[in-house]
N, CA, C and O atoms as a Tripos MOL2 file, in Angstrom:
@<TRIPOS>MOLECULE
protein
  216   215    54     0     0
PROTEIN
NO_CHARGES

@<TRIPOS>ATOM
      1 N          22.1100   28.8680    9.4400 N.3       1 UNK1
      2 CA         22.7890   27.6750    8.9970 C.3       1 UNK1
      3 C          21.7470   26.6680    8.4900 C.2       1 UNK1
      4 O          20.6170   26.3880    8.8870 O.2       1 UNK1
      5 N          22.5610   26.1850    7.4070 N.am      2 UNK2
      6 CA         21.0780   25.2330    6.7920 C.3       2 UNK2
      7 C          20.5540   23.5660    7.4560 C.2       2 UNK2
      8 O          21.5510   23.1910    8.0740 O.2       2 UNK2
      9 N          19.8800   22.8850    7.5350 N.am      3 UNK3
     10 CA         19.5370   21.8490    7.8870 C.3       3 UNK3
     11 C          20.5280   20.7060    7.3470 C.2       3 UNK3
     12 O          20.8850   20.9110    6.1870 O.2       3 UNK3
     13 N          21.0360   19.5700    7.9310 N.am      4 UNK4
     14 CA         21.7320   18.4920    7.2770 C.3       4 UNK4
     15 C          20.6420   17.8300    6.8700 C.2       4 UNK4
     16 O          19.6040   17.6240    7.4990 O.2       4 UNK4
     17 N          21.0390   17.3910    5.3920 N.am      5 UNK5
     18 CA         20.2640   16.1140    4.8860 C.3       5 UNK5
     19 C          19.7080   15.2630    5.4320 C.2       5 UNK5
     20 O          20.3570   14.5360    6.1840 O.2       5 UNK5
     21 N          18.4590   15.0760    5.2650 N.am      6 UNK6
     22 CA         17.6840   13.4170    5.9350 C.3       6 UNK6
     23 C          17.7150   12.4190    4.6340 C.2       6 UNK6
     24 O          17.4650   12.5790    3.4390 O.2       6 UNK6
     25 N          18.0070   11.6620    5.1860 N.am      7 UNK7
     26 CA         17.5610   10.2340    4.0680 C.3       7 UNK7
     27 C          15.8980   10.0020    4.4950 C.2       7 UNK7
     28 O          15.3740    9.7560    5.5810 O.2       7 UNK7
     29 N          15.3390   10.1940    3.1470 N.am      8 UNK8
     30 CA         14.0470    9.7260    3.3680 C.3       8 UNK8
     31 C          14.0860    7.7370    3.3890 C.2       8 UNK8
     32 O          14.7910    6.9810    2.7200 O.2       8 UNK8
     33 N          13.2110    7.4750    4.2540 N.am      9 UNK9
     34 CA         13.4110    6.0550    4.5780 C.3       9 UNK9
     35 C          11.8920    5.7790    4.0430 C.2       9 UNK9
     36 O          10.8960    6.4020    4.4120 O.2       9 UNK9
     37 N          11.9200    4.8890    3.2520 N.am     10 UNK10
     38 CA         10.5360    3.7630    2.4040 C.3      10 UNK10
     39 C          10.2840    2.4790    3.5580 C.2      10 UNK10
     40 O          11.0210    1.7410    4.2120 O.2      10 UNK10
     41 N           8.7670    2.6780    3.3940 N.am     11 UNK11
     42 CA          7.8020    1.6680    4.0240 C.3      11 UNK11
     43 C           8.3330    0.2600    3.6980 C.2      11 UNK11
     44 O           8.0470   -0.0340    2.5380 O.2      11 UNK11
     45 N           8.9100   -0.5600    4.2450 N.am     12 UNK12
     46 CA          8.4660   -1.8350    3.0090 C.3      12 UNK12
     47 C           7.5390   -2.7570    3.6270 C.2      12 UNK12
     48 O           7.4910   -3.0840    4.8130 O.2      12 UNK12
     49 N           6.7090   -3.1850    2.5340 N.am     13 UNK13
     50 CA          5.8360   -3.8240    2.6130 C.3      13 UNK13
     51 C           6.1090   -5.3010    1.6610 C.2      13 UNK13
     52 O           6.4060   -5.4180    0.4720 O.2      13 UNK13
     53 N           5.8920   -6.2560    2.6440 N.am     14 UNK14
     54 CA          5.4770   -7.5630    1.8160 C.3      14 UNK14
     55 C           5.0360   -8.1070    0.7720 C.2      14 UNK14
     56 O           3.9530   -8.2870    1.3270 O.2      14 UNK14
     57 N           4.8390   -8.6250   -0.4340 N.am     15 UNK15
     58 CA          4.3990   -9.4110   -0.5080 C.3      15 UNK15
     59 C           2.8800  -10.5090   -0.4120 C.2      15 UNK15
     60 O           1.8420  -10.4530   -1.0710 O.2      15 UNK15
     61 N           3.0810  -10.9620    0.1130 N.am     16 UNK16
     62 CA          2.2180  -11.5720    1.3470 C.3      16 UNK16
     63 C           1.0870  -10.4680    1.4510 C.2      16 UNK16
     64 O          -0.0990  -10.5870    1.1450 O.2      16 UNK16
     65 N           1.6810   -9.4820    1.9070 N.am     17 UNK17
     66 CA          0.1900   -8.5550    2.4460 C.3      17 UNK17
     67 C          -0.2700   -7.8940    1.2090 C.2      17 UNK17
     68 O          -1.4770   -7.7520    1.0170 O.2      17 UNK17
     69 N           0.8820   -7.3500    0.0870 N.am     18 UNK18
     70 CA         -0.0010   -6.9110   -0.7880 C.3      18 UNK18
     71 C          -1.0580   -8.0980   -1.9780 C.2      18 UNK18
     72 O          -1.9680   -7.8790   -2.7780 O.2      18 UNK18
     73 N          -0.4720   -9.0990   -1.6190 N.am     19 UNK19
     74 CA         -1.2980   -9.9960   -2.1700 C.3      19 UNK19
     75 C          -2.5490   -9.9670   -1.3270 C.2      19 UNK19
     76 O          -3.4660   -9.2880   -1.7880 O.2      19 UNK19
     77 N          -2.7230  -10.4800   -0.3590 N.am     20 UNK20
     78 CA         -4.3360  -10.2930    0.4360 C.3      20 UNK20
     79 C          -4.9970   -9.5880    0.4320 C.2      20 UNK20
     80 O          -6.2030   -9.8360    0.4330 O.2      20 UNK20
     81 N          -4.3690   -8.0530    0.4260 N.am     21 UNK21
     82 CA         -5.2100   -6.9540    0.1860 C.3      21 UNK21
     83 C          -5.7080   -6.6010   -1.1330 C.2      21 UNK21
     84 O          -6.7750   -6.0270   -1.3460 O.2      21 UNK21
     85 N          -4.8690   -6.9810   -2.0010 N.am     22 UNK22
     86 CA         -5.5830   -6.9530   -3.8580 C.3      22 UNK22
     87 C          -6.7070   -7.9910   -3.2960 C.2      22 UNK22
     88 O          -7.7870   -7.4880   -2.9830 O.2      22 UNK22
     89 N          -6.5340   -9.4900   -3.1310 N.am     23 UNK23
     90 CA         -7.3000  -10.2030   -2.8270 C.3      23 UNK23
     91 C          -8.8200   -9.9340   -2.4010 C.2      23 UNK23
     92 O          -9.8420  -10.3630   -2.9370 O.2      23 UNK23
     93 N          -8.6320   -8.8300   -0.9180 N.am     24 UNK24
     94 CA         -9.6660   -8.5520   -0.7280 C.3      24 UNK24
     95 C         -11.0100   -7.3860   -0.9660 C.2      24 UNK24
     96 O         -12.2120   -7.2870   -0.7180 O.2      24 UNK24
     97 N          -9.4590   -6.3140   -1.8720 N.am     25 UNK25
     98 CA        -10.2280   -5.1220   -2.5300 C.3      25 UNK25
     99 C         -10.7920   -6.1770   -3.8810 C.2      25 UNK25
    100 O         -11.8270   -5.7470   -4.3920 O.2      25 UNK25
    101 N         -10.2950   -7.3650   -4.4500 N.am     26 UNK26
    102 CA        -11.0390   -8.1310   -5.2150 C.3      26 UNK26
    103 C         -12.5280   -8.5580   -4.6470 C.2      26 UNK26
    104 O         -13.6440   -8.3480   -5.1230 O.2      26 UNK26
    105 N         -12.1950   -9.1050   -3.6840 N.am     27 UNK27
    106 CA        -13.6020   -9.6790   -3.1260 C.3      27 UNK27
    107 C         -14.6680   -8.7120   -2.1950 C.2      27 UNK27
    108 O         -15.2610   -9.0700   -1.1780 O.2      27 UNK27
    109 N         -14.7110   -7.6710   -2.7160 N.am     28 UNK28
    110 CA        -15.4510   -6.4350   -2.4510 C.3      28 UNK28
    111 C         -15.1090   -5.6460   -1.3550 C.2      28 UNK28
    112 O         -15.7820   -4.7750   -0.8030 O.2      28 UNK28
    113 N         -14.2470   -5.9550   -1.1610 N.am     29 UNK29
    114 CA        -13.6370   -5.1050    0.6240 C.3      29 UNK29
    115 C         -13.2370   -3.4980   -0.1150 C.2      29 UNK29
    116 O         -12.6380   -3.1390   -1.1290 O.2      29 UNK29
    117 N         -13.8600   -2.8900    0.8960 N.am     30 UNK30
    118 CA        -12.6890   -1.5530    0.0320 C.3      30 UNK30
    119 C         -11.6400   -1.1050    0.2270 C.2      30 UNK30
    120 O         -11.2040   -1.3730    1.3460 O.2      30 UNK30
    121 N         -10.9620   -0.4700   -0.4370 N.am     31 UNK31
    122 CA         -9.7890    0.2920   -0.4300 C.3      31 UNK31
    123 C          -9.0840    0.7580    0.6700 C.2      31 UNK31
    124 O          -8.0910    0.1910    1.1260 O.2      31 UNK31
    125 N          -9.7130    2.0700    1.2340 N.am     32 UNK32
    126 CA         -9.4200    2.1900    2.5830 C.3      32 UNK32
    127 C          -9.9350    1.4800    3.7470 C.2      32 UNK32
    128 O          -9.9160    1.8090    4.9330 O.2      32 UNK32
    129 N         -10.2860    0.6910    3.3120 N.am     33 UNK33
    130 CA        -11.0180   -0.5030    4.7860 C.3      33 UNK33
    131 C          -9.0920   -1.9990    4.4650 C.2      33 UNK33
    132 O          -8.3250   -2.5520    5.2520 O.2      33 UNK33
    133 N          -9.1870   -1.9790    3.3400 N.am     34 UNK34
    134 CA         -7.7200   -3.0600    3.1680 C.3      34 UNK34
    135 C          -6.6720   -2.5470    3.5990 C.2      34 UNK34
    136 O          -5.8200   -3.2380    4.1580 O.2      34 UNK34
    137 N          -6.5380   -1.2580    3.4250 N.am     35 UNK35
    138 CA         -5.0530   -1.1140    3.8340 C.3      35 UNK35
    139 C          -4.9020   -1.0870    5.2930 C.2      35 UNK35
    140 O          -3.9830   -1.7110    5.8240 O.2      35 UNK35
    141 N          -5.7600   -0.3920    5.9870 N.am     36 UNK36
    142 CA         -5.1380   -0.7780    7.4430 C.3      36 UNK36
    143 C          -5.1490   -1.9920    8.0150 C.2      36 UNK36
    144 O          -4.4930   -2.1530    9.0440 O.2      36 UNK36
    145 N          -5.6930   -2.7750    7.6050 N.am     37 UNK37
    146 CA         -6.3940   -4.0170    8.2400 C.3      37 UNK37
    147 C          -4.6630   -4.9310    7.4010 C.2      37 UNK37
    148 O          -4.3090   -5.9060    8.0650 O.2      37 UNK37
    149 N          -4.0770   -4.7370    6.5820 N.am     38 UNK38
    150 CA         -3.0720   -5.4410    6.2890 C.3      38 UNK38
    151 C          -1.7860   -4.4080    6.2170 C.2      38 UNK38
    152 O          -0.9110   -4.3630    5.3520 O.2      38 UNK38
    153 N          -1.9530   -3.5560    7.4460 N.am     39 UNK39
    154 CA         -1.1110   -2.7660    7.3170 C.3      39 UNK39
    155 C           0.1400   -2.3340    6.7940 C.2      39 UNK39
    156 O           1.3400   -2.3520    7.0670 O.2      39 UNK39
    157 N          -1.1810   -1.6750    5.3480 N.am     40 UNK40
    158 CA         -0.3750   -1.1330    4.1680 C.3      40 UNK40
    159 C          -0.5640    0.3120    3.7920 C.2      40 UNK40
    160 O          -1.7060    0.7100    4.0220 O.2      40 UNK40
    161 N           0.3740    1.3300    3.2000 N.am     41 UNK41
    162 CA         -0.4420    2.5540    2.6960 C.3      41 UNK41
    163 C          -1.4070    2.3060    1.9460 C.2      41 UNK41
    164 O          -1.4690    1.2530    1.3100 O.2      41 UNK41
    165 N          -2.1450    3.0540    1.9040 N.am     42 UNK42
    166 CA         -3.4640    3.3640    0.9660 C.3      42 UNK42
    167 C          -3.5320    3.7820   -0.5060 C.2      42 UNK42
    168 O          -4.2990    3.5530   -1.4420 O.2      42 UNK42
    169 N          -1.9850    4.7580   -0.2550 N.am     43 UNK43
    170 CA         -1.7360    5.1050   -1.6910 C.3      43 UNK43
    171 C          -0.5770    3.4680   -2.5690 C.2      43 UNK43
    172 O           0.0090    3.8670   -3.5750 O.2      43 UNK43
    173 N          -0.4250    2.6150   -2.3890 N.am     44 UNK44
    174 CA          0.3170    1.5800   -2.5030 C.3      44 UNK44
    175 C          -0.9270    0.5430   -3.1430 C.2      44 UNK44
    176 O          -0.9220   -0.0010   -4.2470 O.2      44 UNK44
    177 N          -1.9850    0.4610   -2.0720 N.am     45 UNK45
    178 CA         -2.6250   -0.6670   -2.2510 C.3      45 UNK45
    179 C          -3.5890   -0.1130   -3.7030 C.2      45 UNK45
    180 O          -4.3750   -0.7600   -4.3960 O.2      45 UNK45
    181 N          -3.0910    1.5460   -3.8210 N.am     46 UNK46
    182 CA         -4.3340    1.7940   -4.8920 C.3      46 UNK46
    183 C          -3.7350    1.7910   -6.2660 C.2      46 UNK46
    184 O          -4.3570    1.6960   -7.3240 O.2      46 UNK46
    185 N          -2.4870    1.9030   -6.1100 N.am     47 UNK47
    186 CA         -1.6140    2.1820   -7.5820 C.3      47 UNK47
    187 C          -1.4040    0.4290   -8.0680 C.2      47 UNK47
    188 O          -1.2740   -0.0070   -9.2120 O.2      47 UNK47
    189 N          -1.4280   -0.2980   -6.8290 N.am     48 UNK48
    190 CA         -1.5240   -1.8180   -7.1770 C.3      48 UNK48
    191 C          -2.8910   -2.4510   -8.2590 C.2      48 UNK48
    192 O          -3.0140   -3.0700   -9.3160 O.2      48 UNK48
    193 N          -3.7760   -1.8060   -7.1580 N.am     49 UNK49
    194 CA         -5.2100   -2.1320   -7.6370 C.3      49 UNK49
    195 C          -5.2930   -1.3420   -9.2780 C.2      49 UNK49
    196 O          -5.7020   -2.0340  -10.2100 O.2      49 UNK49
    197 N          -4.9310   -0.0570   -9.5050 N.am     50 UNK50
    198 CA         -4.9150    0.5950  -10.7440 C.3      50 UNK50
    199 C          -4.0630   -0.4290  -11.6650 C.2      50 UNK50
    200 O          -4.5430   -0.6640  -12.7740 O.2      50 UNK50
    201 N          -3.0890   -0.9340  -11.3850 N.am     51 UNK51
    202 CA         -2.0990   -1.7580  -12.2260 C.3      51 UNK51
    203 C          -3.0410   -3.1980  -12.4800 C.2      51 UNK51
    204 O          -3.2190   -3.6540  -13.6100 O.2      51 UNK51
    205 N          -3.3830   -3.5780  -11.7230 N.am     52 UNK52
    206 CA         -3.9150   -4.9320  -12.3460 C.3      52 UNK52
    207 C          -5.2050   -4.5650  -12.8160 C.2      52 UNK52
    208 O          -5.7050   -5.5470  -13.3630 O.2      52 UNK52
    209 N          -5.8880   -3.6780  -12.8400 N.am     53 UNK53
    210 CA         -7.0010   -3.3060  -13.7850 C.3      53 UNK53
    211 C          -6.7840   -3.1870  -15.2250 C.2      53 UNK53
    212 O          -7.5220   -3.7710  -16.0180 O.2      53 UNK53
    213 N          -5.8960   -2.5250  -15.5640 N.am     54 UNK54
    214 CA         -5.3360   -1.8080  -16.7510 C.3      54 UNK54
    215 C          -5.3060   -2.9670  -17.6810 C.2      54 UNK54
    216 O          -4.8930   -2.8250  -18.8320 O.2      54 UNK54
@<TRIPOS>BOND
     1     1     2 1
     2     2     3 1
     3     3     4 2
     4     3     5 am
     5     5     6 1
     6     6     7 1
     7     7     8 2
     8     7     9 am
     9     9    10 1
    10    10    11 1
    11    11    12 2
    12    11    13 am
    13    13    14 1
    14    14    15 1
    15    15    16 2
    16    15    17 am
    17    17    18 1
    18    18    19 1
    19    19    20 2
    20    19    21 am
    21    21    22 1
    22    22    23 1
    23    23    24 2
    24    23    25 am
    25    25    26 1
    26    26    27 1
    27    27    28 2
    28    27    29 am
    29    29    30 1
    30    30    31 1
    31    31    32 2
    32    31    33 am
    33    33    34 1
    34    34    35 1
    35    35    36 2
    36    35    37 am
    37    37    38 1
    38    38    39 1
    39    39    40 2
    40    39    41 am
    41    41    42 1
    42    42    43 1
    43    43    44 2
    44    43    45 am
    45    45    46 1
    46    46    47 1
    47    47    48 2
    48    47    49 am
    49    49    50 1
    50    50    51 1
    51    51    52 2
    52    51    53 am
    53    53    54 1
    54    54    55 1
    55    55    56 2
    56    55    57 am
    57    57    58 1
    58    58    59 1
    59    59    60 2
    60    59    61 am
    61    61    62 1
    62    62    63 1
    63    63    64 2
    64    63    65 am
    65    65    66 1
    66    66    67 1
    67    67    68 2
    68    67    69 am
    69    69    70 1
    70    70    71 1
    71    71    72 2
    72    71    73 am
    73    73    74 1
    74    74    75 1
    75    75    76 2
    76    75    77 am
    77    77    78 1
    78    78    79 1
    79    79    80 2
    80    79    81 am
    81    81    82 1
    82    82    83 1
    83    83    84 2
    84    83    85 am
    85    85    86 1
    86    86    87 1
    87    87    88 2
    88    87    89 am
    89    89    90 1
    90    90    91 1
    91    91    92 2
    92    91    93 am
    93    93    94 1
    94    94    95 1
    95    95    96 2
    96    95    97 am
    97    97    98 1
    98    98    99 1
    99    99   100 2
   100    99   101 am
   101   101   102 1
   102   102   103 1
   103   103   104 2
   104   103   105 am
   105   105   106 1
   106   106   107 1
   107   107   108 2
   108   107   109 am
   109   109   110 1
   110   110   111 1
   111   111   112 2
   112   111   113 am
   113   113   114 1
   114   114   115 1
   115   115   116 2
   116   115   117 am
   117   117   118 1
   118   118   119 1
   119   119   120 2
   120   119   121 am
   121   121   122 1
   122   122   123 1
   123   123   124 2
   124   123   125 am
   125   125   126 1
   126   126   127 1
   127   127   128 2
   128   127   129 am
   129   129   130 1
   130   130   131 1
   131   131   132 2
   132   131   133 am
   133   133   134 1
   134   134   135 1
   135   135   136 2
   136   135   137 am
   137   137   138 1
   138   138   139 1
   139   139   140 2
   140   139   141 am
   141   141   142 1
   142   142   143 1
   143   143   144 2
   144   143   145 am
   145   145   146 1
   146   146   147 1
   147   147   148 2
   148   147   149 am
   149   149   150 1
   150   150   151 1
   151   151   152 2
   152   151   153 am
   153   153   154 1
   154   154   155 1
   155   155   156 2
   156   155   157 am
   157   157   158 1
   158   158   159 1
   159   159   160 2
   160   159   161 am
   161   161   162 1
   162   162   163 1
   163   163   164 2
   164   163   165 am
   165   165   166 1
   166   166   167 1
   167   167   168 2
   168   167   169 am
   169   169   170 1
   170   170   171 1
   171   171   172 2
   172   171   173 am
   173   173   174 1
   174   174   175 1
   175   175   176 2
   176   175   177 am
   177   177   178 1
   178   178   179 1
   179   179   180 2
   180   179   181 am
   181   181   182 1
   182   182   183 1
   183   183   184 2
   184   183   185 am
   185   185   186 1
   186   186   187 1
   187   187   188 2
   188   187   189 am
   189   189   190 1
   190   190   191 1
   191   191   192 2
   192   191   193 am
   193   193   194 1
   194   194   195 1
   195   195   196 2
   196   195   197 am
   197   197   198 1
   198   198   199 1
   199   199   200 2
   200   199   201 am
   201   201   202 1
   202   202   203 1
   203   203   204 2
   204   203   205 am
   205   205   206 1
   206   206   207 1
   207   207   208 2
   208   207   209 am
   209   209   210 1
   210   210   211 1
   211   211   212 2
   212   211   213 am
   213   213   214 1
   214   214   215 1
   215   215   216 2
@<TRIPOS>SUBSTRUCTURE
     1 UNK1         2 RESIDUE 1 A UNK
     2 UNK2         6 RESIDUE 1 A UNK
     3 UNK3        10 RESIDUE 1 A UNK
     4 UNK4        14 RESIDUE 1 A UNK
     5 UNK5        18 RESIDUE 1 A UNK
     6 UNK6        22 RESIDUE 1 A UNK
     7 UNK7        26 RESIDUE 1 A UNK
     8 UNK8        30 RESIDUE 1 A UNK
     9 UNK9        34 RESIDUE 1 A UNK
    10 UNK10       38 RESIDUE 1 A UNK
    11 UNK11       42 RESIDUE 1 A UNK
    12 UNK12       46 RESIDUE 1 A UNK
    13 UNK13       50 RESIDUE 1 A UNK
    14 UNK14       54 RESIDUE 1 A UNK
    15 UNK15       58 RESIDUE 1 A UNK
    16 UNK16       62 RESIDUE 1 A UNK
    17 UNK17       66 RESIDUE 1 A UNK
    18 UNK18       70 RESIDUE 1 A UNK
    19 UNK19       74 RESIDUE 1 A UNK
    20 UNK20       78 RESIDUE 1 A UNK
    21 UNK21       82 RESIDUE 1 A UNK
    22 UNK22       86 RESIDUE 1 A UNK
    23 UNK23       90 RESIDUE 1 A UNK
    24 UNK24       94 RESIDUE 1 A UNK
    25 UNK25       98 RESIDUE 1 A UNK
    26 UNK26      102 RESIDUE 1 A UNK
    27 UNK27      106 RESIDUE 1 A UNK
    28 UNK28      110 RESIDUE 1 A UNK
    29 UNK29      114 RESIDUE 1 A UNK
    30 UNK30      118 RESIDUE 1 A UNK
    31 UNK31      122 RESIDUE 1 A UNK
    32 UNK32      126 RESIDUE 1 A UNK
    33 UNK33      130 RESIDUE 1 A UNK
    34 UNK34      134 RESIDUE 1 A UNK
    35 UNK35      138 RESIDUE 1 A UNK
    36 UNK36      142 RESIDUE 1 A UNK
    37 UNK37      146 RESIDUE 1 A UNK
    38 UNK38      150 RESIDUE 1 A UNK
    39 UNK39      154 RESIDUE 1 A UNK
    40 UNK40      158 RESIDUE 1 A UNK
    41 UNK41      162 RESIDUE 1 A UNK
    42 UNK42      166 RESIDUE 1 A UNK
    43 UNK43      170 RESIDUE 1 A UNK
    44 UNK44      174 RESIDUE 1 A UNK
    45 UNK45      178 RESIDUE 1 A UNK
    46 UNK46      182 RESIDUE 1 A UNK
    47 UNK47      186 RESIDUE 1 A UNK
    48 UNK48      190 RESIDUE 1 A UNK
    49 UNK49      194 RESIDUE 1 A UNK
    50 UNK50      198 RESIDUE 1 A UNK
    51 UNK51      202 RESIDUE 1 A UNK
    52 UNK52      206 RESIDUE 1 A UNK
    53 UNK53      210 RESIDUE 1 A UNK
    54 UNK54      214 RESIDUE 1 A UNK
């Protein structure tokens, strides 16, 4: 018998935190040192950081 559907459920994240953490991967902090410290994914804070480069 097959498995019932899961709803995959999304992180949400702030605002607020993804602003500080661009902030501080701005002001030389790195990547994986920002996201936990503003507990955020890693892959989030990097597609952010890729977007405001561009």
């Amino acid at each position: 018998m097959s498995q019932p559907f899961k709803i995959k459920r999304y992180r949400r994240c702030t605002e607020e935190a993804l602003k500080d953490a661009l902030s501080g991967v701005g002001n030389g902090m790195a990547l994986c040192e920002a996201a936990p410290v503003f507990k955020l994914p890693r892959s989030t804070v990097l597609r952010y950081v890729e977007d405001t480069t561009q």
